[in-house]
NUSE-32758 format. One record per residue (C-alpha): x, y, z; chain; residue in one letter. Coordinates in Angstrom, 2 decimals. Example, Ala and Ser with C-alpha at 12.3 -4.5 7.8 and 13.67 -1.06 7.14 Angstrom:
REM NUSE-32758
<<12.30 -4.50 7.80> "A" "a">
<<13.67 -1.06 7.14> "A" "s">
This chain:
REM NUSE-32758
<<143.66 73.25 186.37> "A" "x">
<<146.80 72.47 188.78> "A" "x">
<<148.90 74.26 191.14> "A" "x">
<<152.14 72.81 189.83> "A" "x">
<<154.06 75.61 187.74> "A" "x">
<<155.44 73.14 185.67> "A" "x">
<<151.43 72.09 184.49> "A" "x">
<<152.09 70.39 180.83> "A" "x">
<<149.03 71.70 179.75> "A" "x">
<<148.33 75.45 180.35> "A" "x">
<<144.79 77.21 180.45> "A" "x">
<<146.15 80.12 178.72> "A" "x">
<<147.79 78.07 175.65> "A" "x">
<<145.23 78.63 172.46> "A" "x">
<<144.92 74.73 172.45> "A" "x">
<<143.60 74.44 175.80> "A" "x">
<<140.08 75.77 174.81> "A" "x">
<<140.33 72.98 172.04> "A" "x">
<<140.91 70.55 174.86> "A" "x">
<<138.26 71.94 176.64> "A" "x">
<<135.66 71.42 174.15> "A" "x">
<<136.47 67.97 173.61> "A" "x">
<<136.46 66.90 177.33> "A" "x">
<<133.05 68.38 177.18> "A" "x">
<<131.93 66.49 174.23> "A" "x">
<<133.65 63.31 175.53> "A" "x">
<<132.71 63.65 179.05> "A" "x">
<<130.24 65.71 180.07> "A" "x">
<<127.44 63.30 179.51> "A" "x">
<<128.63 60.86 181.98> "A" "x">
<<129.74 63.87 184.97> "A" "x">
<<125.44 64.81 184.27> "A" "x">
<<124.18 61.34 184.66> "A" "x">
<<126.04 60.90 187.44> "A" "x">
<<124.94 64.54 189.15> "A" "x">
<<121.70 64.12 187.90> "A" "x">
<<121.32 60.40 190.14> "A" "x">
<<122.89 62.60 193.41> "A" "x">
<<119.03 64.69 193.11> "A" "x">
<<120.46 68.21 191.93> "A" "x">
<<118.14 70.50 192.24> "A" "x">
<<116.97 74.33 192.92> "A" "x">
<<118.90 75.66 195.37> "A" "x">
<<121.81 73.50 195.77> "A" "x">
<<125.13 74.78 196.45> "A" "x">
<<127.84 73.22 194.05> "A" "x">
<<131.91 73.70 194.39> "A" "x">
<<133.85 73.05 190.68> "A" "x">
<<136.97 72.41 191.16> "A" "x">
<<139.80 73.03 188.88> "A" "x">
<<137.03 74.06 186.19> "A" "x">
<<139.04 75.07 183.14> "A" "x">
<<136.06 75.47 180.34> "A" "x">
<<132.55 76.11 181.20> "A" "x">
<<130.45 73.87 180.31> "A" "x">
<<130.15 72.15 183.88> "A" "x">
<<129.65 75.48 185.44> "A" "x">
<<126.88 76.45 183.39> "A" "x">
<<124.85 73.23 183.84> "A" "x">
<<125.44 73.41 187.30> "A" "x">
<<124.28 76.96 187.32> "A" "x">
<<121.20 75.92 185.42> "A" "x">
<<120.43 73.32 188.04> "A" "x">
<<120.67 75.26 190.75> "A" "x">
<<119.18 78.51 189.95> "A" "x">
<<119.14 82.10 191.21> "A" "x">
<<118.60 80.38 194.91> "A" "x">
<<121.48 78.33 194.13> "A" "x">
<<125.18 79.00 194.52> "A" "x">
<<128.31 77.75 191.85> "A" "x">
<<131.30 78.31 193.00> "A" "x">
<<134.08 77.65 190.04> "A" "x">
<<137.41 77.76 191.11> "A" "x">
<<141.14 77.26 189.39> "A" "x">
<<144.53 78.70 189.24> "A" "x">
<<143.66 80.13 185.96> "A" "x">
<<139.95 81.15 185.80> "A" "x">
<<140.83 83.16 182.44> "A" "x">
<<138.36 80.59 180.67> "A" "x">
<<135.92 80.25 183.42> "A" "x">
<<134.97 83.63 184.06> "A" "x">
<<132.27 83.85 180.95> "A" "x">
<<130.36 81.45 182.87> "A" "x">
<<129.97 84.70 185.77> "A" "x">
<<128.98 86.95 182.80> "A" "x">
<<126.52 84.96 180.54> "A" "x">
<<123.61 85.64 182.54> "A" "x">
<<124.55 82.99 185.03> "A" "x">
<<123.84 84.73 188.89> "A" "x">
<<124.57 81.93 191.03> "A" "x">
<<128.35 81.63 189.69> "A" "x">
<<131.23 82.65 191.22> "A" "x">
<<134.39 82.38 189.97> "A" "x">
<<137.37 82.22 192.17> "A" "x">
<<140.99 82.00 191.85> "A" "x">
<<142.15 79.36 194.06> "A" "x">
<<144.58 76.25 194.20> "A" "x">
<<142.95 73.28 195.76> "A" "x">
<<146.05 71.56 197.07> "A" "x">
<<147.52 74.45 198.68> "A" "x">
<<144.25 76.78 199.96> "A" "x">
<<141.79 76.04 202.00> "A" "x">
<<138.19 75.39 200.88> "A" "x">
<<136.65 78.45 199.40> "A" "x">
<<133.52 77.71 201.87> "A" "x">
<<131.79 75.37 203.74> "A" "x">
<<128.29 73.36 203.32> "A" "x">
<<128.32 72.20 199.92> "A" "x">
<<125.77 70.21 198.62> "A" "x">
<<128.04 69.10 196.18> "A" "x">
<<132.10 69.08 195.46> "A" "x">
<<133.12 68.19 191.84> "A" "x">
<<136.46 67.33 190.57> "A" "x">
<<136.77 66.45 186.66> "A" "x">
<<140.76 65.42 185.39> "A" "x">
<<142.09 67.68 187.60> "A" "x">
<<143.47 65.56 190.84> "A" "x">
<<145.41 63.08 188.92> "A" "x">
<<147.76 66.16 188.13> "A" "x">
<<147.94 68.00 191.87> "A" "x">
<<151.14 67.40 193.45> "A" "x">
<<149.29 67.47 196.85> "A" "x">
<<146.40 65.22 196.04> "A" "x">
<<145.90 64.07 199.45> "A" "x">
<<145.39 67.72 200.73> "A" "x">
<<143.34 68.16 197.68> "A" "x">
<<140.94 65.16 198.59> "A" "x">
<<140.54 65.94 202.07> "A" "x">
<<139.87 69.70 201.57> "A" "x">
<<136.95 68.69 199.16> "A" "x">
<<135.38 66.56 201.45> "A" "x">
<<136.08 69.51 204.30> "A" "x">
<<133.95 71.75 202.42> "A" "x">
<<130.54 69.20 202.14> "A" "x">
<<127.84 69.58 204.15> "A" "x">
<<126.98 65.97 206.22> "A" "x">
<<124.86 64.14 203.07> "A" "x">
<<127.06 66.51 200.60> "A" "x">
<<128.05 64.53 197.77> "A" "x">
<<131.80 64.22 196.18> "A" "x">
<<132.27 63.59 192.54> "A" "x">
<<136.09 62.86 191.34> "A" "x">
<<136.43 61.86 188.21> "A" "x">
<<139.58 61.21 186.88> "A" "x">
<<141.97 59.46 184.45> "A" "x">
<<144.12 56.53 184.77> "A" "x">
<<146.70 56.63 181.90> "A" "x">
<<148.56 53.85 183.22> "A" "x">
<<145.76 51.62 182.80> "A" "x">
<<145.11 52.21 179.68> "A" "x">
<<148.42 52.99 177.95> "A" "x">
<<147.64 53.48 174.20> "A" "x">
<<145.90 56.10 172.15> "A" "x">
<<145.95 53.38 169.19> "A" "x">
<<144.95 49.98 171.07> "A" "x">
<<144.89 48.60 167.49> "A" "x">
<<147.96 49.28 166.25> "A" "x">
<<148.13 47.56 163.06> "A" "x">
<<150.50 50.55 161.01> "A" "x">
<<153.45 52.63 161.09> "A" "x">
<<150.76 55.63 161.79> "A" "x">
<<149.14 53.90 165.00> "A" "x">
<<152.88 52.79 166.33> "A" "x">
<<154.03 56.28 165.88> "A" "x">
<<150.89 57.38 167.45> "A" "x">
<<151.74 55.13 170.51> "A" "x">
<<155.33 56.41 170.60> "A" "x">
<<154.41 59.65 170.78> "A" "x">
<<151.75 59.19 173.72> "A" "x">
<<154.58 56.83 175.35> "A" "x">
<<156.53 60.38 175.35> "A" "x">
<<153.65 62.37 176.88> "A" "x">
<<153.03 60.04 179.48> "A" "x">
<<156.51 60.29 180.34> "A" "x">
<<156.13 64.21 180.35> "A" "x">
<<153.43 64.05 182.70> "A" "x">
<<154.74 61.77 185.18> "A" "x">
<<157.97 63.85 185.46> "A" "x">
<<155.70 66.96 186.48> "A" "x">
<<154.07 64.96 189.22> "A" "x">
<<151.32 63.03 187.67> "A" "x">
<<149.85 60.08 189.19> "A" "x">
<<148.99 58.08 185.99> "A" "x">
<<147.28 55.17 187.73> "A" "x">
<<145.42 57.69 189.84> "A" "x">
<<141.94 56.64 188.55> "A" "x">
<<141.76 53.23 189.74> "A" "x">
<<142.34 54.05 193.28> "A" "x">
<<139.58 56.58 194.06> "A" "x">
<<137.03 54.11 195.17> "A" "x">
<<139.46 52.97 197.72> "A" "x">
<<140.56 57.04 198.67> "A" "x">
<<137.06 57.90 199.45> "A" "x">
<<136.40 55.13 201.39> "A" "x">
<<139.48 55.42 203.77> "A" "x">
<<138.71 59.68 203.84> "A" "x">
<<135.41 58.50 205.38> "A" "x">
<<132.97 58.53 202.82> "A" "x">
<<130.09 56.03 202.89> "A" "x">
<<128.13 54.86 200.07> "A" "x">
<<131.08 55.15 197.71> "A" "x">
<<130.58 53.44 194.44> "A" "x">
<<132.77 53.89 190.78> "A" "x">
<<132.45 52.70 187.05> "A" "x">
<<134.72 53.94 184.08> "A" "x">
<<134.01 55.70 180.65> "A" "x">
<<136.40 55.03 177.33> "A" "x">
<<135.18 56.53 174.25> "A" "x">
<<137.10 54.70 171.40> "A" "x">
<<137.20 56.52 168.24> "A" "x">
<<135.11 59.80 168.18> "A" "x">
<<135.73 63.00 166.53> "A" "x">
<<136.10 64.46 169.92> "A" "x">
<<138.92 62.48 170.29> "A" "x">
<<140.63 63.11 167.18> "A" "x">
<<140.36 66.64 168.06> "A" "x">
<<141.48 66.08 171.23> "A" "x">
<<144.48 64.46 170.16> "A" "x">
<<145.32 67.10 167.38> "A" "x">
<<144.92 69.87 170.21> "A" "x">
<<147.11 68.09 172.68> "A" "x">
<<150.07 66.98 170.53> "A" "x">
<<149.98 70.77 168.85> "A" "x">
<<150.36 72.15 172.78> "A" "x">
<<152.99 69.90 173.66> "A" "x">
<<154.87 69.87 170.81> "A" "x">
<<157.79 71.94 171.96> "A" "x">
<<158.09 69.82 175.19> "A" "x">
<<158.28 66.88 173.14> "A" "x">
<<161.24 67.66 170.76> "A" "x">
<<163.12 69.46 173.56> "A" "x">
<<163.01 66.60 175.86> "A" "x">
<<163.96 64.67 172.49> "A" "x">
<<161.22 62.13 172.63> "A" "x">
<<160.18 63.62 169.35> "A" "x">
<<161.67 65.16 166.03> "A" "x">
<<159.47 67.96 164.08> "A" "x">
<<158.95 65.65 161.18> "A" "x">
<<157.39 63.06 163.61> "A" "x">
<<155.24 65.31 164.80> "A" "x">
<<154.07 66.91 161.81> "A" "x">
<<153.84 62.93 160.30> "A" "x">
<<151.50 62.21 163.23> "A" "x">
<<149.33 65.70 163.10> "A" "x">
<<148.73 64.72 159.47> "A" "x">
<<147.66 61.37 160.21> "A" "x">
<<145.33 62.25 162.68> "A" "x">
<<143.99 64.99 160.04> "A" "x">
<<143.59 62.04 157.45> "A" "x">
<<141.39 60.61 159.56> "A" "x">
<<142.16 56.68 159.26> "A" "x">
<<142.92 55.73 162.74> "A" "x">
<<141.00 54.35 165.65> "A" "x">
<<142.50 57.03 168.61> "A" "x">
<<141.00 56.44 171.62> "A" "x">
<<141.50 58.20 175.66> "A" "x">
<<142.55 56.86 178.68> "A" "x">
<<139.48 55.65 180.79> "A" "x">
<<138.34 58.12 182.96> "A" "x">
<<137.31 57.01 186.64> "A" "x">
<<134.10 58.00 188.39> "A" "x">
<<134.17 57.79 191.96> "A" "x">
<<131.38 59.07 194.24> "A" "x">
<<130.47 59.18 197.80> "A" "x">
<<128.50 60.65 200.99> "A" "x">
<<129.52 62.53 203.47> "A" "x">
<<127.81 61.34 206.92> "A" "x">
């Protein structure tokens, strides 16, 4: 999803398709209302950034039809590129690194970002080559998380299991801000795309609390950082495997950080 080589979270790690299908699960919903309100219709040309799975793509590409044009980009399009080959002719999948490259094209109708700027060491290149590529009354759609304002993956934590829960997401936060993560990244889009010269920006927040796409999200993303964890000794094995069996058992209230909708017009 990031240009940073030192991305905590690889596209080609098994998990990372496990991820993928919960963000979808979670998410997804909310990133189609909001599209949906924008007017998306036949014909519109649509720019996914940092795609990862496919389930954007394709709904965009459904949208938009064979007049249409998707454009899916990422570092790593090794998960994206189905969406090309499923029968799907206005997709095009691209190799590309938002905050180094510029825009793969110009004249957008739309430019979505979903959990992908909040890790881009160069978000302000990032933000501005996004709104580069709209067309004047093209529409931006970041969404991303804000960690920091929402620290917990166990709000309730009543237990050993929910305190080791929180120690262990205390360690991955800690992870991902020493790779370059802005972890209160969400709360500030409003006020980015205002001051990049967007005008009717507006912003509200999703945070699903207990869900079975976030148990499995949490299972996925403790199992692909595990190593990280116990080398950076923020973890033992046995804590891990304690917490992966806890999660399994089902008893406790895990939750995500709030993810950030932020939305504007280019004049």
């Amino acid at each position: 999803m990031t240009s940073s080589d030192g991305y905590l979270l690889d596209n080609r790690q098994k998990e990372a398709a496990e991820r993928f299908d919960a963000f979808a699960a979670l998410f997804d919903p909310t990133t189609f209302r909001h599209i949906e309100a924008f007017g998306i219709g036949p014909g519109w040309r649509c720019w996914e950034v940092g795609a990862g799975g496919t389930s954007v793509v394709s709904w965009l590409a459904r949208k938009v039809g064979p007049t249409g044009r998707v454009v899916a980009t990422d570092i790593d399009t090794s998960r994206i590129t189905a969406a090309a080959q499923a029968g799907n002719p206005p997709v095009e999948v691209r190799v590309h690194d938002v905050g180094a490259e510029e825009p793969p094209g110009e004249g957008f109708d739309l430019v979505h970002a979903r959990l992908v700027l909040v890790h881009v060491p160069d978000r302000e290149r990032a933000l501005r080559s996004m709104i580069q590529a709209l067309r004047p009354g093209g529409r931006l759609l970041v969404e991303d998380a804000d960690p920091a304002l929402q620290p917990l993956i166990c709000p309730d934590e009543y237990g050993p299991e929910q305190r080791l829960a929180n120690r262990l997401r205390q360690g991955f936060r800690k992870l991902l801000a020493e790779r370059g993560a802005d972890l209160s990244y969400g709360r500030k889009l409003p006020r980015l795309l205002r001051e990049a010269g967007l005008s009717e920006v507006e912003a509200d927040a999703f945070f699903p609390m207990t869900s079975p796409a976030c148990t499995a999200l949490e299972a996925a993303t403790v199992r692909q950082i595990r190593d990280r964890l116990v080398t950076a000794g923020l973890a033992t094995d046995e804590d891990i495997d304690q917490h992966l069996g806890n999660v399994e058992a089902g008893g406790m209230d895990l939750v995500t950080a709030p993810m950030i909708s932020a939305w504007g017009r280019k004049d």
